[in-house]
N, C-alpha and C positions, 0 to 999 in steps of 0.2 A: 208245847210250842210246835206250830208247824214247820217242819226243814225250809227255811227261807230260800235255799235253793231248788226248789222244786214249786214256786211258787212263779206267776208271771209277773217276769220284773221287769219295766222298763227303762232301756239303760239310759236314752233319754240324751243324749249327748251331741254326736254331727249328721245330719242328714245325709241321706246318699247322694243329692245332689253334690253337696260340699265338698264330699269325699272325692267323688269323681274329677271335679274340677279340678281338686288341690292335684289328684293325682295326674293329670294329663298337663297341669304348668312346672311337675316336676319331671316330666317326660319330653319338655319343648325342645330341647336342645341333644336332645341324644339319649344313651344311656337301655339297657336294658330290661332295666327291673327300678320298678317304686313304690316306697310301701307309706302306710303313713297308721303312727300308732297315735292315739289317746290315752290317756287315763286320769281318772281323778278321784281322790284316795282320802280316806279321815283314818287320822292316825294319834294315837296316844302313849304317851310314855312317863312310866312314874318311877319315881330310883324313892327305896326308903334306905337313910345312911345314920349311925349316930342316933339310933332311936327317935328317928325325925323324916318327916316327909323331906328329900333336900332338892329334887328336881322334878318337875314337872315340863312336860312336853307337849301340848294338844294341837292339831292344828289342820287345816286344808289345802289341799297341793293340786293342780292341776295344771295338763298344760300338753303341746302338743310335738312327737320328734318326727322329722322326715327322712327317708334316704332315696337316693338311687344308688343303682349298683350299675358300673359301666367297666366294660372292658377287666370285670375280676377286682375292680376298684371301690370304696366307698365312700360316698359323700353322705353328711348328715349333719343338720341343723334342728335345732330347737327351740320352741315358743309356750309361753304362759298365756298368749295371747291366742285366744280360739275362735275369734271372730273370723269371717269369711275373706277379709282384708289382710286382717295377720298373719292367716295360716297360707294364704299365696304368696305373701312377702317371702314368708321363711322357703314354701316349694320353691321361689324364682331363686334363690341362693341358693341352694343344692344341683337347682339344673345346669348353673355353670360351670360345675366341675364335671358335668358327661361329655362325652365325644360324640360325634358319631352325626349323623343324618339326624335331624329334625324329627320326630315323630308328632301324627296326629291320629291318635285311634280311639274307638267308641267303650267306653268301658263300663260292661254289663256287671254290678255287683251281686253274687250271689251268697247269702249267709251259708256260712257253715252250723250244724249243731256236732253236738255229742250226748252219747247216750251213758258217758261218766256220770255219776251224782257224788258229788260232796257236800254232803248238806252238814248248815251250820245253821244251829238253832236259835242260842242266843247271842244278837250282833251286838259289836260293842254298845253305839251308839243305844242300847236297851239295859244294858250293865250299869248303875252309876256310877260317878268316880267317887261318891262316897262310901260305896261299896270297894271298890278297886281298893281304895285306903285301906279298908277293914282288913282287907286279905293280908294287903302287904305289913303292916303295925302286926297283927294275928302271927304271921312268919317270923317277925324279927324276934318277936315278945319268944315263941316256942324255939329257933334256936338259940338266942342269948340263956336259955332257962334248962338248957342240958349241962352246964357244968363253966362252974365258975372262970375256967382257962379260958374260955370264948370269950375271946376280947374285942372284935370288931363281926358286926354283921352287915351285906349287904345286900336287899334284896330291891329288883324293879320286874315288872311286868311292862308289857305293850301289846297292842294291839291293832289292828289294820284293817277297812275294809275299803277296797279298792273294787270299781268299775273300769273297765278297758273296750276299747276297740282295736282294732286292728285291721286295715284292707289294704291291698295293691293290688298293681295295675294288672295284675291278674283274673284280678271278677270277684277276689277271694276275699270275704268278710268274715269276723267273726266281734261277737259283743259280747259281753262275761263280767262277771264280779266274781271276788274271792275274799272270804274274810280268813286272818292270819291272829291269834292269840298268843303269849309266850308269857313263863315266869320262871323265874333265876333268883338261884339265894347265893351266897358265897361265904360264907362262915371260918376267919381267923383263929386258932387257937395259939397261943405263948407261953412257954413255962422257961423259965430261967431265960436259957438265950436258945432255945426251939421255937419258930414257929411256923404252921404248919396250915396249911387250909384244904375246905371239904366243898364243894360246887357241886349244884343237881340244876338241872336244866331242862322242862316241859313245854310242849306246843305243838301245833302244828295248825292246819288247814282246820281250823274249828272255830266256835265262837265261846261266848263262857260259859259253856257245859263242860269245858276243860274244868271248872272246879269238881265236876261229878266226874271224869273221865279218874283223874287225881289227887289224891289224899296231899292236900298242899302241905297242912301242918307235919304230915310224915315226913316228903321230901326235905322238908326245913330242918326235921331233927337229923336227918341220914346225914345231911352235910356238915351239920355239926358235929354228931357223931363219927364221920369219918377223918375231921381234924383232928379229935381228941385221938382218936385212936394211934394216930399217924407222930401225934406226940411221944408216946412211949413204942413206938416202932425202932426195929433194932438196924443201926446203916446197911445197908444193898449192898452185898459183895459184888464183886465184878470176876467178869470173865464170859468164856461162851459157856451157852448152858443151855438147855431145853424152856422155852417159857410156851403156858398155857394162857392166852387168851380167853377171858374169861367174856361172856355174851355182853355180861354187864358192863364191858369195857368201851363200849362204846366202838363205831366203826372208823375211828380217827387215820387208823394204818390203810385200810383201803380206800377211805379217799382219798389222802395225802400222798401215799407212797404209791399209789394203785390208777385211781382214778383222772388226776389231771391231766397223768399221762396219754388217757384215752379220749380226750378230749380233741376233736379235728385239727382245729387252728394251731396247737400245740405241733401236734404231729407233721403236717405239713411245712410248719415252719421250720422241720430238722430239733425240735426242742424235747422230744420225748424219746425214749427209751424202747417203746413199743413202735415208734416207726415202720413200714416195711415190710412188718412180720404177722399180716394176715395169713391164717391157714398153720401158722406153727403154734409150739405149744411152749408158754409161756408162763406155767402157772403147774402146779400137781397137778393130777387126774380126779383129785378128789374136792378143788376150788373152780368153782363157777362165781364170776362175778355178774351183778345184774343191776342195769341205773332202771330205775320205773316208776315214774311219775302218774300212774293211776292207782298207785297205793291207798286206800282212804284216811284221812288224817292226818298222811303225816307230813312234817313240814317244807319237805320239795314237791307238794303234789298240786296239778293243776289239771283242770280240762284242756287249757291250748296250752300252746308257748308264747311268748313278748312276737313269734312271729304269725301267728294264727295257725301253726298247726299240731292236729292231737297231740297230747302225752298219751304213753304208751312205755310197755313193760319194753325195754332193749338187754336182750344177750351180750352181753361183750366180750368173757370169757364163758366155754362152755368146757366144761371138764378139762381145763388147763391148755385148751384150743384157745387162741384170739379170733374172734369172730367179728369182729366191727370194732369206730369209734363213734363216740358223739357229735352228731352235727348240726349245723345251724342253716340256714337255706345258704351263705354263700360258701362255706367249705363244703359242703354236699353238692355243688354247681362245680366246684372246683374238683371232686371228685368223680361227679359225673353217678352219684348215686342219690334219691330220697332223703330229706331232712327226715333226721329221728324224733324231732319235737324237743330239743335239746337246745334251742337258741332262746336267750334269755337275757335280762336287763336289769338295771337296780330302779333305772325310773325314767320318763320319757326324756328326759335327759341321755341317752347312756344309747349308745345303738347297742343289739342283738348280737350276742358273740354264744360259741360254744360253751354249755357249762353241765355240771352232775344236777341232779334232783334227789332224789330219793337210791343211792348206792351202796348196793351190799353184795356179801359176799353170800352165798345160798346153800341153806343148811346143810347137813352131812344125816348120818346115821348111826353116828356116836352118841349114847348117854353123857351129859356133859361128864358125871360124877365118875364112869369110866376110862376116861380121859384122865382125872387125874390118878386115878386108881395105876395106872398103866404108864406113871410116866414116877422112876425114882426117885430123880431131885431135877429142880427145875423153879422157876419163877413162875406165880399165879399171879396175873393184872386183871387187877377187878375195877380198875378204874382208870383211863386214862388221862393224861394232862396234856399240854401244847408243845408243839415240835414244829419241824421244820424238813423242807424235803427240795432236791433238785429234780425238777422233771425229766432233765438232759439224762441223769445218770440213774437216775432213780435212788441216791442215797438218801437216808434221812435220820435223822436225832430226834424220838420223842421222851418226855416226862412220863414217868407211873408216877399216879396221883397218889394210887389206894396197890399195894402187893403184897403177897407172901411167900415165902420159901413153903416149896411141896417136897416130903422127905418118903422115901414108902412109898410110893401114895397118896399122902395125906399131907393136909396144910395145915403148916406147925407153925408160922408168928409171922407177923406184920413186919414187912419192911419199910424203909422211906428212904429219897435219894436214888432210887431206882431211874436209870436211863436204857431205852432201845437207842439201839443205834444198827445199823443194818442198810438193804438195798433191797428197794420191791420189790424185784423181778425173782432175786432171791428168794427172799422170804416165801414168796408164793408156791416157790420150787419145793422150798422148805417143809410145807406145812402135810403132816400125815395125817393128822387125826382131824374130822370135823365133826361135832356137836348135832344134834337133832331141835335146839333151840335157837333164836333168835333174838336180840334186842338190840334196841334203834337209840341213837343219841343225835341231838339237833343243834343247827348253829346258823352260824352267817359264812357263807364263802367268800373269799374275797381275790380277786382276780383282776387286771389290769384296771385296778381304778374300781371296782363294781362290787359291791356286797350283796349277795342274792340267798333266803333262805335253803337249805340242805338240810336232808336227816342221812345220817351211815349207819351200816350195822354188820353185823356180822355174826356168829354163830360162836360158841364155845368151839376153838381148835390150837390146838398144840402145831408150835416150832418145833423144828428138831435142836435145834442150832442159830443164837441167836446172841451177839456181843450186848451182854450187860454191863450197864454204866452205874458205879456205887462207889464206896468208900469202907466200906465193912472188911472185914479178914475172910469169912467167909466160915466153915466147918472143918478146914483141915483137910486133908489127903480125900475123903469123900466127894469132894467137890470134883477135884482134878478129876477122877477116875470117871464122873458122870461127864464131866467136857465131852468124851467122846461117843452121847451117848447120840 
């Protein structure tokens, strides 16, 4: 296959006359800034449940959203209707929410490129859904067939290839497609009154050569395998303790407890924790965080943003310095600095708000297996589950999915019922040891109303100090004596 990105595509959409007009009748009345996005998108989605195909999803979406921006304010309306009639209906309703003098100016559009490549080989629309089936039945069949406890399996994939535009009244054009794959198994296990479940979760900015990227039928058994395991796992003592992060855990804690916080809009509204505190240090010396949406593959990654400008690698934390947050063209106006290509949308519906893409924390120079070699006792998470987090304070309560007590050294059994619980700012302070590896886990963010694809990661690193949530007794006097460690 030839990378269908790197091929000349015609996006074939609104002419730049259209463009110009719509943008200069959403400019009649005032207002400083107006942008006007397209897109239109084929999308699929198949859930297999119960050994059965149980939902299918296919379908075509198009349609167009407008704003202005006046006086630090925003107006924005939305259309399905892309003809040259409908999309000035919807520009005349947004111009009435600007202030200001009349404006009449000439507006010169010039395309942007970028010298990103993301190429995706196989589009879906080249995949068939009776293939799509195969995978998913193939998954259910291999996890149900690891062990007779697995009682409920659930696996769906999806898929996306979307074309966009994007211009305002700036000159600024940009036109792009992105195709988006994903596949998810979720595996039950039950024994008496335990039960317990295993989730793997793949995709990103690819097409279906994601089946060569990923051994699907493996992922299916890991999940199952990690339920059964999770069965005969011994309850999570509580208390403070040392816990190892393991890479494989997925980068849930640095987005959640890390990440939304450095988000603009957050922070100017007085909602974040990191407010304020440009130039101080806010993190170890030895945690760098970094959002970077020219990652290749992975699933926050894009050539623009929902606003037409680059993705691009951003620093946020540099050696436990706060050095920036994420912006979108109007909190960057409000700042009075550069949009970081951080403004993003769930669908032309949705105006552009501040959000993460591709966020992690940046390797270290620890052996991971040194890491645990050098820490007594302490909790290994090799897997993380769902939690929760206040951006104001930075507190947050997450799930271990997959853990185990580290003794010596060495990780001696499986726990289950394990909870974090802690404060980002902390943790961050917290953390001494980081790892020389890296692994990436993916999802949907979801943010004032808006789910937008993300991948987090983060490196093998040890907490020092870190309240765990269990129900276990624990080992007796050995535990106590490591609290302080």
């Amino acid at each position: 296959y030839e990378p269908y990105s790197m091929r000349e595509v015609d996006i074939n959409m609104l002419d730049r006359r259209v463009i110009s007009m719509v943008l200069k009748e959403a400019l009649k009345k005032g207002g400083e800034f107006a942008e006007i996005y397209v897109e239109e998108k084929n999308l699929t989605g198949i859930v297999c449940e119960d050994d059965k195909i149980e939902k299918v999803n296919s379908g075509r979406e198009s349609g167009a959203g407008i704003r202005v921006i006046s006086n630090e304010n925003t107006a924005y309306a939305y259309t399905n209707d892309l003809s040259e009639e409908g999309l000035l209906k919807t520009a005349g309703i947004v111009a009435h929410a600007a202030s200001g003098a009349a404006r009449s100016l000439s507006i010169n559009l010039k395309q942007s490129r970028s010298d990103l490549k993301l190429p995706f080989l196989i589009l879906p629309e080249e995949f068939s859904f009776e293939k799509k089936v195969k995978v998913l039945l193939d998954a259910n069949r291999t996890a149900r067939g690891v062990d007779q406890a697995i009682k409920q399996v659930a696996v769906s994939l999806a898929d996306l290839h979307k074309r966009f535009q994007v211009a305002n009244s700036l000159g600024e054009l940009v036109e792009d497609e992105i195709v988006r794959t994903r596949f998810v198994v979720n595996a039950v296990a039950a024994r008496e009154e335990i039960i317990q479940t295993g989730f793997e979760a793949v995709g990103g900015v690819l097409g279906w050569e994601l089946l060569e990227e990923y051994d699907i039928e493996q992922l299916s058994r890991q999940a199952a395998k990690r339920a059964i395991l999770m069965l005969g796992a011994r309850p999570a003592p509580a208390g403070r303790m040392p816990v190892v992060m393991s890479s494989t855990a997925g980068g849930t804690m640095v987005h959640e407890a890390c990440g939304h916080g450095l988000e603009a809009d957050l922070v100017q509204k007085g909602l974040s924790v990191y407010a304020g505190k440009i130039g101080q240090e806010v993190a170890a010396p030895v945690v760098s965080v970094i959002d970077d949406s020219s990652l290749p593959q992975k699933n926050g990654s894009f050539r623009f943003d929902d606003e037409g400008n680059p993705g691009k690698r951003n620093v946020l934390i540099d050696k436990g310095i706060l050095k920036g947050y994420m912006y979108d063209r109007l909190t960057a106006q409000k700042d009075g600095v550069e949009p970081t290509g951080n403004g993003r949308r769930e669908s032309y519906q949705h105006k552009p708000i501040p959000r993460m893409t591709n966020t992690y924390i940046a390797p270290g120079n620890h052996e991971p297996e040194a890491i645990i070699k050098d820490t007594p006792y302490g909790l290994l998470v090799k897997k993380m589950g769902g939690g929760q987090v206040n951006t104001t304070t930075g507190d947050f309560v997450f799930d271990v999915q997959e853990g185990y007590i580290i003794r010596n050294g060495e990780v001696q059994y499986p726990v289950r019922g394990a909870t974090l619980t802690g404060n980002g700012p902390e943790v961050l302070q917290n953390i001494d040891m980081v790892g020389n590896d890296l692994g990436f886990s993916i999802g949907t963010c979801g943010k004032d109303g808006q789910g937008v694809p993300v991948s987090d990661a983060q490196p093998t690193m040890r907490i020092k100090s870190i309240t765990v949530g269990g129900t276990g007794s624990g080992d007796g006097p050995e535990i106590r004596r490591v609290f302080w460690f």
